[in-house]
Residue frames as a rotation matrix with the C-alpha (Angstrom) as fourth column:
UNK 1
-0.203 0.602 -0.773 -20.50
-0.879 -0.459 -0.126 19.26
-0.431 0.654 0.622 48.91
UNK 2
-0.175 0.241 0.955 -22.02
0.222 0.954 -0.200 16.58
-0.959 0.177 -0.221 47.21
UNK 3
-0.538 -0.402 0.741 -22.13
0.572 0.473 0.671 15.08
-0.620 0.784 -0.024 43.89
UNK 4
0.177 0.872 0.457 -25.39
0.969 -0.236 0.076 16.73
0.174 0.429 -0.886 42.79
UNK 5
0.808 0.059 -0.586 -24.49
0.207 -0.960 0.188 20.00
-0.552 -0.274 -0.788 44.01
UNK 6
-0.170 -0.942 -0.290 -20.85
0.063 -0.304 0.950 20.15
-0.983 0.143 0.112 42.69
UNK 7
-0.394 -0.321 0.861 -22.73
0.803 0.337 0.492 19.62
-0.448 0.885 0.125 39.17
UNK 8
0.131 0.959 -0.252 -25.20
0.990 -0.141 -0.023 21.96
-0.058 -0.247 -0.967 39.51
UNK 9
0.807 0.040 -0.590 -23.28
0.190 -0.962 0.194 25.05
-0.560 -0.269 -0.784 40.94
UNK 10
0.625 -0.720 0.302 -20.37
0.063 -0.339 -0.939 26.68
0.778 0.605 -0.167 38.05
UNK 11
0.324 -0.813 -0.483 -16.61
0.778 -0.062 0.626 26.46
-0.538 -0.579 0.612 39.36
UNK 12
0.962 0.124 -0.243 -14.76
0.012 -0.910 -0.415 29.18
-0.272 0.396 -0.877 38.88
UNK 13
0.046 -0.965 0.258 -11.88
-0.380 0.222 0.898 27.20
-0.924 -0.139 -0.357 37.99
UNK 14
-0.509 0.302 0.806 -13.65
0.615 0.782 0.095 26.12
-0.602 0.544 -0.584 35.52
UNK 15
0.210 0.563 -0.799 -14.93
0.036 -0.821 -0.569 29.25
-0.977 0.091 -0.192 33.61
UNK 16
0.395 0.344 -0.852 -13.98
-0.899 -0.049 -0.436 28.80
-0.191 0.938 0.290 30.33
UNK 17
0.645 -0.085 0.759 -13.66
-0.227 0.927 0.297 25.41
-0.730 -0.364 0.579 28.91
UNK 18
-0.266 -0.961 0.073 -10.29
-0.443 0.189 0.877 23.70
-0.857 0.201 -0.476 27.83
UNK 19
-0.047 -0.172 -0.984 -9.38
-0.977 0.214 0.009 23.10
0.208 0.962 -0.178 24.05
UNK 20
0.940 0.266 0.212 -10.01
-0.292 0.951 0.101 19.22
-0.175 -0.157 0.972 23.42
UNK 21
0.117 -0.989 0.091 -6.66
-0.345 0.046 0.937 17.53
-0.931 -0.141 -0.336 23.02
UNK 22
0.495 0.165 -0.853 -6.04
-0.858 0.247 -0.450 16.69
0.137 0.955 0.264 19.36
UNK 23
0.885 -0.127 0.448 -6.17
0.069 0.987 0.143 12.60
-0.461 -0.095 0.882 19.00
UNK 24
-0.130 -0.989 0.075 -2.62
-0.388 0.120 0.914 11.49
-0.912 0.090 -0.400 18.70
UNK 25
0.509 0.600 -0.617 -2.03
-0.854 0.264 -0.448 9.67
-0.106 0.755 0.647 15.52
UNK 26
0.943 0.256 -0.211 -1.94
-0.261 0.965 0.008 6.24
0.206 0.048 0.977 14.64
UNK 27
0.303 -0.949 0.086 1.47
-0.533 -0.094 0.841 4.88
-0.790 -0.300 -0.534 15.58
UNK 28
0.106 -0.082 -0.991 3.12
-0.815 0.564 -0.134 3.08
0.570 0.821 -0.008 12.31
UNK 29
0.967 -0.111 -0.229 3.41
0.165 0.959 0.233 -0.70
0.194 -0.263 0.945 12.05
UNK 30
0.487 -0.843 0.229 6.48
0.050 0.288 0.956 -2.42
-0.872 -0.454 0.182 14.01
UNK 31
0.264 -0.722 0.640 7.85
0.838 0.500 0.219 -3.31
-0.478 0.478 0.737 10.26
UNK 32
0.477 -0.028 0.878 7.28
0.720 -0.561 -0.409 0.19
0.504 0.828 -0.248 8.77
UNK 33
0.940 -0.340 -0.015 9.55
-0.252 -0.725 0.642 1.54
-0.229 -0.600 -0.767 11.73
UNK 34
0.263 -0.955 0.136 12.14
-0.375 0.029 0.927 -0.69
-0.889 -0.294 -0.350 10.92
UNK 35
0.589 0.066 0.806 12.16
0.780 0.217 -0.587 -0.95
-0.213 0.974 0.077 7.31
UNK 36
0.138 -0.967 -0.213 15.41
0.304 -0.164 0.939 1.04
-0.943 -0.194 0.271 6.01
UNK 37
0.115 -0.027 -0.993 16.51
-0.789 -0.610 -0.074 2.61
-0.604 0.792 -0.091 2.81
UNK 38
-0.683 -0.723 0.101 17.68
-0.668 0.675 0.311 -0.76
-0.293 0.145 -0.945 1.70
UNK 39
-0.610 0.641 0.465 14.45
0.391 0.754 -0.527 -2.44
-0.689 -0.140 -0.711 2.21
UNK 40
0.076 0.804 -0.590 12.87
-0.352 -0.532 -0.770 0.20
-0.933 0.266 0.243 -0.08
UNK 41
0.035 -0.400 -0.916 15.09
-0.997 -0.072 -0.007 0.21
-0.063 0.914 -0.401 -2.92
UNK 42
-0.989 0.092 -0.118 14.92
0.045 0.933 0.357 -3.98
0.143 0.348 -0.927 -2.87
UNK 43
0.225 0.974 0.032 10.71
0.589 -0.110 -0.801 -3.57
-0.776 0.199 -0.598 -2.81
UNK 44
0.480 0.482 -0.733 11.25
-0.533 -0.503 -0.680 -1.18
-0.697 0.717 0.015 -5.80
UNK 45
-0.271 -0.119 -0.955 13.41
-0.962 0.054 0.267 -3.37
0.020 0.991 -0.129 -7.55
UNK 46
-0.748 0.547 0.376 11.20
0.494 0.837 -0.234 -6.79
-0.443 0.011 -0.896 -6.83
UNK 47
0.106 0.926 -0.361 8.37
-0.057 -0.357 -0.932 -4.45
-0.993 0.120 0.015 -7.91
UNK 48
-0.094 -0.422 -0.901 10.35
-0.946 -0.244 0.213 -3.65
-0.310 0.873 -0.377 -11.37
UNK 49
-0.803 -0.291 -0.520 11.08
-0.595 0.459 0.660 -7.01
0.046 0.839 -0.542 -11.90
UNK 50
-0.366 0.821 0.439 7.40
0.205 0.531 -0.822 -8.01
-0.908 -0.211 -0.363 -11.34
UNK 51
0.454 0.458 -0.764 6.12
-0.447 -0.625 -0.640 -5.68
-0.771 0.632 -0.079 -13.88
UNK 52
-0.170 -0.931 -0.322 9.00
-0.901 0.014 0.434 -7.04
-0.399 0.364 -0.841 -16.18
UNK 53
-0.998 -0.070 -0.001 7.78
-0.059 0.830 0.554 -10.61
-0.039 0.553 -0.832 -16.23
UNK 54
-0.075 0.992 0.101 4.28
0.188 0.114 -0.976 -9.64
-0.979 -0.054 -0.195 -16.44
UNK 55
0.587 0.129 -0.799 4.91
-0.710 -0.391 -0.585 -7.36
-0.388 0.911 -0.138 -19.65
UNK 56
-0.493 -0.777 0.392 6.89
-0.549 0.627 0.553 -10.68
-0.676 0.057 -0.735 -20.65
UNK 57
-0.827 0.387 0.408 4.24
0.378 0.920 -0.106 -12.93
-0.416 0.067 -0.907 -20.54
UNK 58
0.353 0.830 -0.431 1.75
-0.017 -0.455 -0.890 -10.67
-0.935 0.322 -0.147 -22.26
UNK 59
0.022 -0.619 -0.785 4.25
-0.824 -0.455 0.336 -10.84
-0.566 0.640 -0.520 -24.94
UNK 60
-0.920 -0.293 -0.260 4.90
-0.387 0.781 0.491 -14.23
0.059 0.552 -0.832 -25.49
UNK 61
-0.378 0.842 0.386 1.32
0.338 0.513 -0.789 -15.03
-0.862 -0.168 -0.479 -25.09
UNK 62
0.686 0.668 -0.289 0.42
0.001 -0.397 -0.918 -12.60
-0.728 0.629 -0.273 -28.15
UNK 63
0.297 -0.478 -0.826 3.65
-0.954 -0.109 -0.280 -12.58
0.044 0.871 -0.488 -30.25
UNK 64
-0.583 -0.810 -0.061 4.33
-0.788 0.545 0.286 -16.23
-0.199 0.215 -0.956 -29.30
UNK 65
-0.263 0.380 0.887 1.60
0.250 0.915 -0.318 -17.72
-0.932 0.138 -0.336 -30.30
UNK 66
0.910 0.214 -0.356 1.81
-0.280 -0.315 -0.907 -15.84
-0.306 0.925 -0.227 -33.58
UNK 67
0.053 -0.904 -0.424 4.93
-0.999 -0.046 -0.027 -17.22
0.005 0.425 -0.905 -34.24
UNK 68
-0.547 0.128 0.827 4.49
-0.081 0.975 -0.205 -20.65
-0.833 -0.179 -0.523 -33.25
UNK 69
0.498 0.835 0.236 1.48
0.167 0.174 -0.970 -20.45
-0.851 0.523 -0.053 -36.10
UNK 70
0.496 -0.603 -0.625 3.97
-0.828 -0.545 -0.131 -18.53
-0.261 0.583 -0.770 -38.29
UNK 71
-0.689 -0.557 0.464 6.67
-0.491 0.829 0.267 -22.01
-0.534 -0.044 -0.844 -37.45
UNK 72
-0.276 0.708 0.649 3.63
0.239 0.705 -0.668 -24.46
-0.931 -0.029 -0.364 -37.98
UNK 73
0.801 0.265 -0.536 2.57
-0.364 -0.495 -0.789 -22.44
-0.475 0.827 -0.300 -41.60
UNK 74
0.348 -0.712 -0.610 5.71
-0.913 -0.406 -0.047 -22.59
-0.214 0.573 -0.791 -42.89
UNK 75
-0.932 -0.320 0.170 6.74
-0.277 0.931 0.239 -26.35
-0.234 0.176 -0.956 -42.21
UNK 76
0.291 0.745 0.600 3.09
0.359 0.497 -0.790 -27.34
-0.887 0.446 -0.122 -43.52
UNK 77
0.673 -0.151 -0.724 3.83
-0.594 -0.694 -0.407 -25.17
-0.441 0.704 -0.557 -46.47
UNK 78
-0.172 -0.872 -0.458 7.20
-0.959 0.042 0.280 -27.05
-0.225 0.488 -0.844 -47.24
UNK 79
-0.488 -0.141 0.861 5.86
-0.310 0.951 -0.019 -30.26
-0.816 -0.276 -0.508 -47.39
């Protein structure tokens, strides 16, 4: 049978057509297989102590440069 004919005429092996396979999913990265309880909990507490010296330095940027003005007030004051 040829190529043109085999498309042409229905198989009857072929009578109803097979479910698509459902696409596999993505496979994780190499590090996020081997990444361990350990490795979380030291990402959550590097994360903590990011946050930590950010909300630092928002501090001493607004309450320390009121004080510094406060420091500077007072020793102009005494003179």
């Amino acid at each position: 049978m040829s190529r043109l004919a085999s498309l042409s005429t229905p198989q009857r092996s072929r009578a109803s057509p097979s479910p698509s396979p459902s696409p596999a999913p993505a496979p994780a990265s190499p590090s996020r297989q081997t990444e361990t309880t350990h490795h979380r909990m030291l990402k959550l507490v590097l994360a903590e102590v990011r946050n930590v010296l950010s909300t630092w330095d928002e501090i001493l940027l607004v309450d320390g440069m009121r004080v510094g003005k406060g420091c500077i007030d007072e020793a102009t004051e005494m003179e």
